[in-house]
Backbone as numpy.savetxt, mean C-alpha at the origin, in Angstrom:
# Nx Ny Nz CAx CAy CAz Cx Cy Cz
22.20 -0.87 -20.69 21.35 0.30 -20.69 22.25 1.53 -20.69
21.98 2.58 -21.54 22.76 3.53 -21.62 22.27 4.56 -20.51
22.93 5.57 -20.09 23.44 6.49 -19.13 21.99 7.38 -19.53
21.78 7.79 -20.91 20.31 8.54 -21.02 19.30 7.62 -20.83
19.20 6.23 -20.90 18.54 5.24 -20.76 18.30 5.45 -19.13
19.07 5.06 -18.42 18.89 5.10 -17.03 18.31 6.18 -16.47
18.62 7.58 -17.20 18.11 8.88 -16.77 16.65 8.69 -16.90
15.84 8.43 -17.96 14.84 8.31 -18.74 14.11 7.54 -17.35
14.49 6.41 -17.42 13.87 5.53 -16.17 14.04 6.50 -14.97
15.04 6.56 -14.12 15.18 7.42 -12.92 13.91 7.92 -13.05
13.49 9.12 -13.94 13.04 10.48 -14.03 11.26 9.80 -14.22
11.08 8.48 -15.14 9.67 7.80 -15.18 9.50 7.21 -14.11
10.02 6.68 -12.94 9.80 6.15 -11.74 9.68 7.30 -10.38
10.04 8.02 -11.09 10.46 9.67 -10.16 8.92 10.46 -10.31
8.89 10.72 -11.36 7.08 11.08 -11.46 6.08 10.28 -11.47
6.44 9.25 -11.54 5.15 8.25 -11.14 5.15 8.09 -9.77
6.26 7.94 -8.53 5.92 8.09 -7.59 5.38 9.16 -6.85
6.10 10.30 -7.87 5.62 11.98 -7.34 3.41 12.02 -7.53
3.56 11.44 -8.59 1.65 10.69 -9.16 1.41 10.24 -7.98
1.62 9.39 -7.44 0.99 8.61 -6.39 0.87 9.45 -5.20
2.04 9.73 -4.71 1.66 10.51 -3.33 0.65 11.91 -3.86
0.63 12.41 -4.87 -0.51 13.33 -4.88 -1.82 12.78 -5.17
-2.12 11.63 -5.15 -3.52 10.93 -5.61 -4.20 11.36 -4.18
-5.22 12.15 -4.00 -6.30 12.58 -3.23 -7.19 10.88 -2.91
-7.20 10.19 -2.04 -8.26 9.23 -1.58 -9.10 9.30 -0.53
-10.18 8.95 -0.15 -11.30 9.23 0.68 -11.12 7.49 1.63
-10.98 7.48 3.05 -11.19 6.60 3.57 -12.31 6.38 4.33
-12.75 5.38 3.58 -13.69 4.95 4.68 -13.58 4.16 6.06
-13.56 4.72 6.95 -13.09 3.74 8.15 -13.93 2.11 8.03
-14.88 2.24 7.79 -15.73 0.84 8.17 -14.98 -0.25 7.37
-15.27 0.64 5.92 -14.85 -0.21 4.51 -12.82 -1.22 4.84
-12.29 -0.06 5.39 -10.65 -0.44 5.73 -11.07 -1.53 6.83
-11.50 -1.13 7.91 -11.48 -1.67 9.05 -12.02 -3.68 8.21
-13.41 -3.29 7.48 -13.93 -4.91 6.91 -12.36 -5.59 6.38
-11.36 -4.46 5.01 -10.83 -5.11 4.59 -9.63 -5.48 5.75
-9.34 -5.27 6.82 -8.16 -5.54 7.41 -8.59 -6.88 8.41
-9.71 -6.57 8.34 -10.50 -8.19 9.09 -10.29 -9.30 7.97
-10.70 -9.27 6.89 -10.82 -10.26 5.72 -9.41 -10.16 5.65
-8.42 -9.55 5.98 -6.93 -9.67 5.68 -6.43 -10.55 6.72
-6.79 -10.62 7.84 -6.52 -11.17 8.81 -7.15 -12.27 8.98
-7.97 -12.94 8.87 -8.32 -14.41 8.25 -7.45 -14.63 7.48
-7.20 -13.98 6.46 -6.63 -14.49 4.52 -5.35 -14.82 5.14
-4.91 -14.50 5.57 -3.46 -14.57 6.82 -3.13 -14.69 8.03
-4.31 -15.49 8.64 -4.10 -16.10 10.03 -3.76 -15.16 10.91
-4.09 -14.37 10.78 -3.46 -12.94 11.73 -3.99 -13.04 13.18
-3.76 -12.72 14.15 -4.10 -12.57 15.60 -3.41 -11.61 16.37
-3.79 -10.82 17.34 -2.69 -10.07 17.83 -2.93 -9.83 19.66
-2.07 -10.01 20.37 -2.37 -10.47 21.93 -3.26 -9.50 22.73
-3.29 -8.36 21.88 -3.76 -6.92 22.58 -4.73 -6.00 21.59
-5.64 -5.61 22.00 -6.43 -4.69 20.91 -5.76 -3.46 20.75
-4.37 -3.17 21.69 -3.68 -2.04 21.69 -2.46 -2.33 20.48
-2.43 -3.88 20.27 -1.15 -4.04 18.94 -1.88 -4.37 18.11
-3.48 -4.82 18.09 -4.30 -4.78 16.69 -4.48 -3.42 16.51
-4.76 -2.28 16.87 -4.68 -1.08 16.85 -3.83 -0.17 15.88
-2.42 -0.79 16.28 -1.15 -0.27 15.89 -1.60 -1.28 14.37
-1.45 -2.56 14.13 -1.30 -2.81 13.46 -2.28 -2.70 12.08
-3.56 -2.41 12.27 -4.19 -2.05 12.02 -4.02 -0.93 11.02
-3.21 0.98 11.69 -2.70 1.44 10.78 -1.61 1.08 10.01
-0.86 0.47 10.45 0.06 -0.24 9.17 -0.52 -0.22 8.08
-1.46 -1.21 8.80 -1.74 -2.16 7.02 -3.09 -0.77 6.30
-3.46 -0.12 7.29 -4.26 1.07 5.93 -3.58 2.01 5.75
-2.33 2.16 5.90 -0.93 3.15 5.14 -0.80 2.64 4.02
-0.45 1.23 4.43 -0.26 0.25 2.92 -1.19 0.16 1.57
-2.15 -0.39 2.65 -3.54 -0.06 1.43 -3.59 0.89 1.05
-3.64 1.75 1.34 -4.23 2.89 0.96 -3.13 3.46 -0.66
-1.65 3.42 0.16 -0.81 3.68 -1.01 -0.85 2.32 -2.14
-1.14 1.30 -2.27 -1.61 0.54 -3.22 -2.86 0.85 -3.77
-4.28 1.41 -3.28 -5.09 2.20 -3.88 -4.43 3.46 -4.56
-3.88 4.11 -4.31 -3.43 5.26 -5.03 -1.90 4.68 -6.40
-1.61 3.99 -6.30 -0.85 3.41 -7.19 -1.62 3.08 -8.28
-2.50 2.01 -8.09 -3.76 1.00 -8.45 -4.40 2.49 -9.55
-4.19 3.58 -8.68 -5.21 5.03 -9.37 -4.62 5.30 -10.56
-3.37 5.55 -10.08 -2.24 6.18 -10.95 -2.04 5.40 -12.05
-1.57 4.40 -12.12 -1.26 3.50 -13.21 -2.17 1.88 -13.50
-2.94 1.69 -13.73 -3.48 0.26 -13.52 -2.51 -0.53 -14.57
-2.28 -1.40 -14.09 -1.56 -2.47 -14.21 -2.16 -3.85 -14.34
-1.39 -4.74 -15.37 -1.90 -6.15 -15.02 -2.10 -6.84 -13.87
-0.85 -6.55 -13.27 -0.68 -6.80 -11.81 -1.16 -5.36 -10.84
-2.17 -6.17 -9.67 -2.04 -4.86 -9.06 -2.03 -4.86 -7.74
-1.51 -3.53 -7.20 -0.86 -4.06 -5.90 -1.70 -4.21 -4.86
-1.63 -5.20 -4.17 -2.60 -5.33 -2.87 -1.62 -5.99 -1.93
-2.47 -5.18 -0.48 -1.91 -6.21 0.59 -1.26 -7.65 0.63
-0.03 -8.05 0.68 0.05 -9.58 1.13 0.13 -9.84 2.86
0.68 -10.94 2.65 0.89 -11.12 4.22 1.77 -10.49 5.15
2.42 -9.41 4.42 3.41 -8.84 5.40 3.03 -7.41 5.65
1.75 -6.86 4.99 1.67 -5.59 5.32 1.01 -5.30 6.62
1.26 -5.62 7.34 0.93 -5.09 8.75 2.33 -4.88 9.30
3.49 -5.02 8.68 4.59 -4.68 9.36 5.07 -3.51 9.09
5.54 -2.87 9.61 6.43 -1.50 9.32 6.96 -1.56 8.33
7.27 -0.16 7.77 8.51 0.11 6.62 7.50 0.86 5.76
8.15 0.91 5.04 8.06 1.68 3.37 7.13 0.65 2.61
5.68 1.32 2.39 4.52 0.85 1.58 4.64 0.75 -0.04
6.38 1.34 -0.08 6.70 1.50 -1.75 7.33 0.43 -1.89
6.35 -0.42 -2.72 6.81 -1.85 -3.35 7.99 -2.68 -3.76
């Protein structure tokens, strides 16, 4: 890949992420709250305290939420949704 090649990319991955974090979304608490229940079945999830389902809870609708706004931005064949690890910390960028 050439050096303007790489620029080209940099600069298309650079405004498509700059796309995403400006995507405006509306949360519905109920609607998140159903999908983080159906996530938690889909993945055996349990947590010892309603104070670390709580916590964990926003995790995973940080996550979602920036996979809805991705999902906005670009639809894709593939598209991004929760797996089994988004209730953990970190960076919701794929």
């Amino acid at each position: 890949m050439s050096l303007r090649d790489k620029e080209a990319y940099v600069k298309e991955v650079t405004d498509w992420q700059e796309a995403v974090k400006q995507q405006d979304v509306k949360v519905d608490e109920a609607s998140m709250k159903a999908r983080f229940q159906d996530w938690m079945k889909k993945y055996d999830r349990s947590y010892s305290t309603e104070e670390e389902k709580a916590r964990r809870y926003e995790i995973f609708k940080e996550h979602a939420i920036y996979a809805d706004k991705a999902n906005t931005v670009e639809p894709r064949r593939v598209r991004l949704v929760p797996n089994g690890y988004r209730d953990s910390s970190g960076s919701p960028s794929w």
